[in-house]
DRENLO-193763 format. One line per 3 residues: their letters; for each residue x, y, z of C-alpha. Coordinates in nm, 4 decimals. Layout:
A = X/Y/Z | ...
% end
This chain:
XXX = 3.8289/-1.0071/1.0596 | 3.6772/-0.9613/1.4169 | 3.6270/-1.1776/1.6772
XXX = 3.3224/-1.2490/1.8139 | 3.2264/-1.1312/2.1321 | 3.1613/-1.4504/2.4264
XXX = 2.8728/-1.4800/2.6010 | 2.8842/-1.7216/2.9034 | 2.5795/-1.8451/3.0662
XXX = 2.5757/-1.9184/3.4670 | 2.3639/-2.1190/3.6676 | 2.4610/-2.2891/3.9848
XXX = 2.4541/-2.6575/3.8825 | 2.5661/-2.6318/3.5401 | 2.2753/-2.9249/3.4696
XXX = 1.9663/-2.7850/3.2983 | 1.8859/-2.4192/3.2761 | 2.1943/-2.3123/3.1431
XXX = 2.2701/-2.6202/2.9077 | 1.9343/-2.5153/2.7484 | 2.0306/-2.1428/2.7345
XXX = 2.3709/-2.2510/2.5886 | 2.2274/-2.4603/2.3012 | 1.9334/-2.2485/2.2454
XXX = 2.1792/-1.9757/2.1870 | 2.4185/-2.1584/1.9724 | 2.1290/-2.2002/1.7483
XXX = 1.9545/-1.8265/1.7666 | 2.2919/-1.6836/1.7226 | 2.6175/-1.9009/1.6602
XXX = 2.7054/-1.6264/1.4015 | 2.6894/-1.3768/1.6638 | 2.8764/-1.5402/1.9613
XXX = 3.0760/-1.7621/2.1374 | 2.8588/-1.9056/2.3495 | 2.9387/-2.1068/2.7107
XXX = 2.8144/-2.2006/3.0034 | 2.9396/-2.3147/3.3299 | 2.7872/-2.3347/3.6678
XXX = 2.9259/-2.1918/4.0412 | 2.8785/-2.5548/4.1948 | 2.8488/-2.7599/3.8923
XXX = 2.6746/-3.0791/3.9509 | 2.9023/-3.3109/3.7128 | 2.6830/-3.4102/3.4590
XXX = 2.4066/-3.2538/3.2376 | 2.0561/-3.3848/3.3177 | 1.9333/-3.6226/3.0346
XXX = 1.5596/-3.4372/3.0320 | 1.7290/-3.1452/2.9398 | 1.8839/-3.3028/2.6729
XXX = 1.5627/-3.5169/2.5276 | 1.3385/-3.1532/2.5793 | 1.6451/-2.9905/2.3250
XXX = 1.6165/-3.3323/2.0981 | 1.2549/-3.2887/2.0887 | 1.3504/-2.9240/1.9080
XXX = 1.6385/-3.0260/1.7296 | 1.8739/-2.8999/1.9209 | 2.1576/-3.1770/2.0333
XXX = 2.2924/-3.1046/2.3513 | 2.4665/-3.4230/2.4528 | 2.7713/-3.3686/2.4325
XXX = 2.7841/-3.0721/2.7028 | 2.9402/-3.1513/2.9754 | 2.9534/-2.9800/3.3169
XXX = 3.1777/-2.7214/3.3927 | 3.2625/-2.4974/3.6830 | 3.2668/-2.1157/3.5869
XXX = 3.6720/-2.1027/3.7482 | 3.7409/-2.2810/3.4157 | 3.6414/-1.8959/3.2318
XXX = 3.8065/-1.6819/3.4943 | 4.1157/-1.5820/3.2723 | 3.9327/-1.5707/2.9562
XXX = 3.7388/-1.2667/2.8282 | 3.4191/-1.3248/2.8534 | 3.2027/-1.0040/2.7154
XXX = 2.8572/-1.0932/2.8642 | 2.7667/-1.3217/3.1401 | 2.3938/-1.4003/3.1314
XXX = 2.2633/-1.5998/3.4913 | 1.9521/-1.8060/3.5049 | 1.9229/-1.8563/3.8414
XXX = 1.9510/-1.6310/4.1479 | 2.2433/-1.8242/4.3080 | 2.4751/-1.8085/4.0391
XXX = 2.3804/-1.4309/4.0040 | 2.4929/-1.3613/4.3539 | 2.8398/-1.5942/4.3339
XXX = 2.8838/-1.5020/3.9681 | 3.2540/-1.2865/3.9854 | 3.3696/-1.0078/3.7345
XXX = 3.5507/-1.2031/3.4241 | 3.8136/-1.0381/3.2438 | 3.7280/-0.8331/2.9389
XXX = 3.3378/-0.8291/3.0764 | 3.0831/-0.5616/2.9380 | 2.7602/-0.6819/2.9802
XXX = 2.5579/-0.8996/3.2515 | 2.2384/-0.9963/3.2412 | 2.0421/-1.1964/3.4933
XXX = 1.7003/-1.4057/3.3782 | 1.5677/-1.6027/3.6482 | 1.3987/-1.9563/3.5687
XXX = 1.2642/-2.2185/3.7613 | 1.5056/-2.5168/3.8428 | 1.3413/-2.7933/3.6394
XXX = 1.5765/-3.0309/3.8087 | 1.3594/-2.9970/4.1240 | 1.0320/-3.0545/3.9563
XXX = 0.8151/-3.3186/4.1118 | 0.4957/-3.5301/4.0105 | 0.4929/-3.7835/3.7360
XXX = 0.6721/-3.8397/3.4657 | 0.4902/-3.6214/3.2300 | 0.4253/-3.3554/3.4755
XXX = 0.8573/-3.3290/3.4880 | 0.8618/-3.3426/3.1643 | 0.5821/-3.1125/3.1133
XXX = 0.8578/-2.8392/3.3456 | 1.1564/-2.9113/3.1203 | 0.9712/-2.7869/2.8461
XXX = 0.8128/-2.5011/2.9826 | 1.1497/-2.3925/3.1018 | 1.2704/-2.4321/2.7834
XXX = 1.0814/-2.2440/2.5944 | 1.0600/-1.9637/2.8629 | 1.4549/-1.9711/2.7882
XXX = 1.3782/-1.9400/2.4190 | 1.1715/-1.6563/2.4317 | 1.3398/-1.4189/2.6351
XXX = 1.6472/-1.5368/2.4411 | 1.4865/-1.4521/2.0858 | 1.4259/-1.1025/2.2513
XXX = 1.7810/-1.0658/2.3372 | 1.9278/-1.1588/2.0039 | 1.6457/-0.9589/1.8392
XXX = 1.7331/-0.6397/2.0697 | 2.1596/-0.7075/1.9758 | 2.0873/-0.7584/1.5902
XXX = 1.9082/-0.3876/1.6429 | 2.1979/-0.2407/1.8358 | 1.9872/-0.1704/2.1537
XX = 2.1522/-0.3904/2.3792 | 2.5039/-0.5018/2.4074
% end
């Protein structure tokens, strides 16, 4: 019986763009991976549009907490995937790592306007997330990336 390989997804807060990667993962591929995220200055608490824009697709993310990426630094970790630049310039070699991958989103934390225009950001972020993480899984279920 193998083990599957973990994937751990970085962003600097640990708040919104990599809670969203994490459960949208989980759900494209759960079968595949382990999937985690942590951030390099974790903010302490996930944001609760990130967690009503993953509700609104059925996706429960709230009971993620936040968690700093020192809490992965003596596990092995086979792919590290960042979503924001910060965490892909902090983001450290983990033991056991193959694979990194770095997919820059907007920080829908910072969004500003009204309340649907915010909103309106979490979502587009999300499904921005979505997409270039059905590619992924698509491109690992073919064997053409790792």
């Amino acid at each position: 019986m193998s083990i599957k390989p973990s994937v751990l997804i970085l962003c600097t807060g640990n708040s919104c763009r990599s809670h969203l990667a994490e459960g949208i993962l989980r759900e494209l591929a759960g079968d595949l991976f382990e999937v985690f995220s942590a951030g390099s200055a974790p903010a302490g608490y996930v944001h609760p549009k990130a967690i009503q824009v993953m509700q609104e697709i059925g996706i429960n993310i709230s009971q993620h907490r936040s968690k700093s990426m020192n809490e992965f630094l003596d596990q092995k970790i086979n792919t590290v995937i960042t979503v924001c630049g910060n965490a892909d310039q902090a983001c450290p070699r983990f033991p056991g790592q193959l694979n990194r991958y770095h997919w820059g989103f907007l920080d829908p934390a910072h969004a500003q306007g009204t309340e649907e225009e915010v909103i309106t950001t979490f979502r587009k972020v999300r499904d921005e997330i979505k997409l270039v993480l059905n590619a992924y899984v698509a491109g690992y279920k073919e064997g053409k990336i790792k």
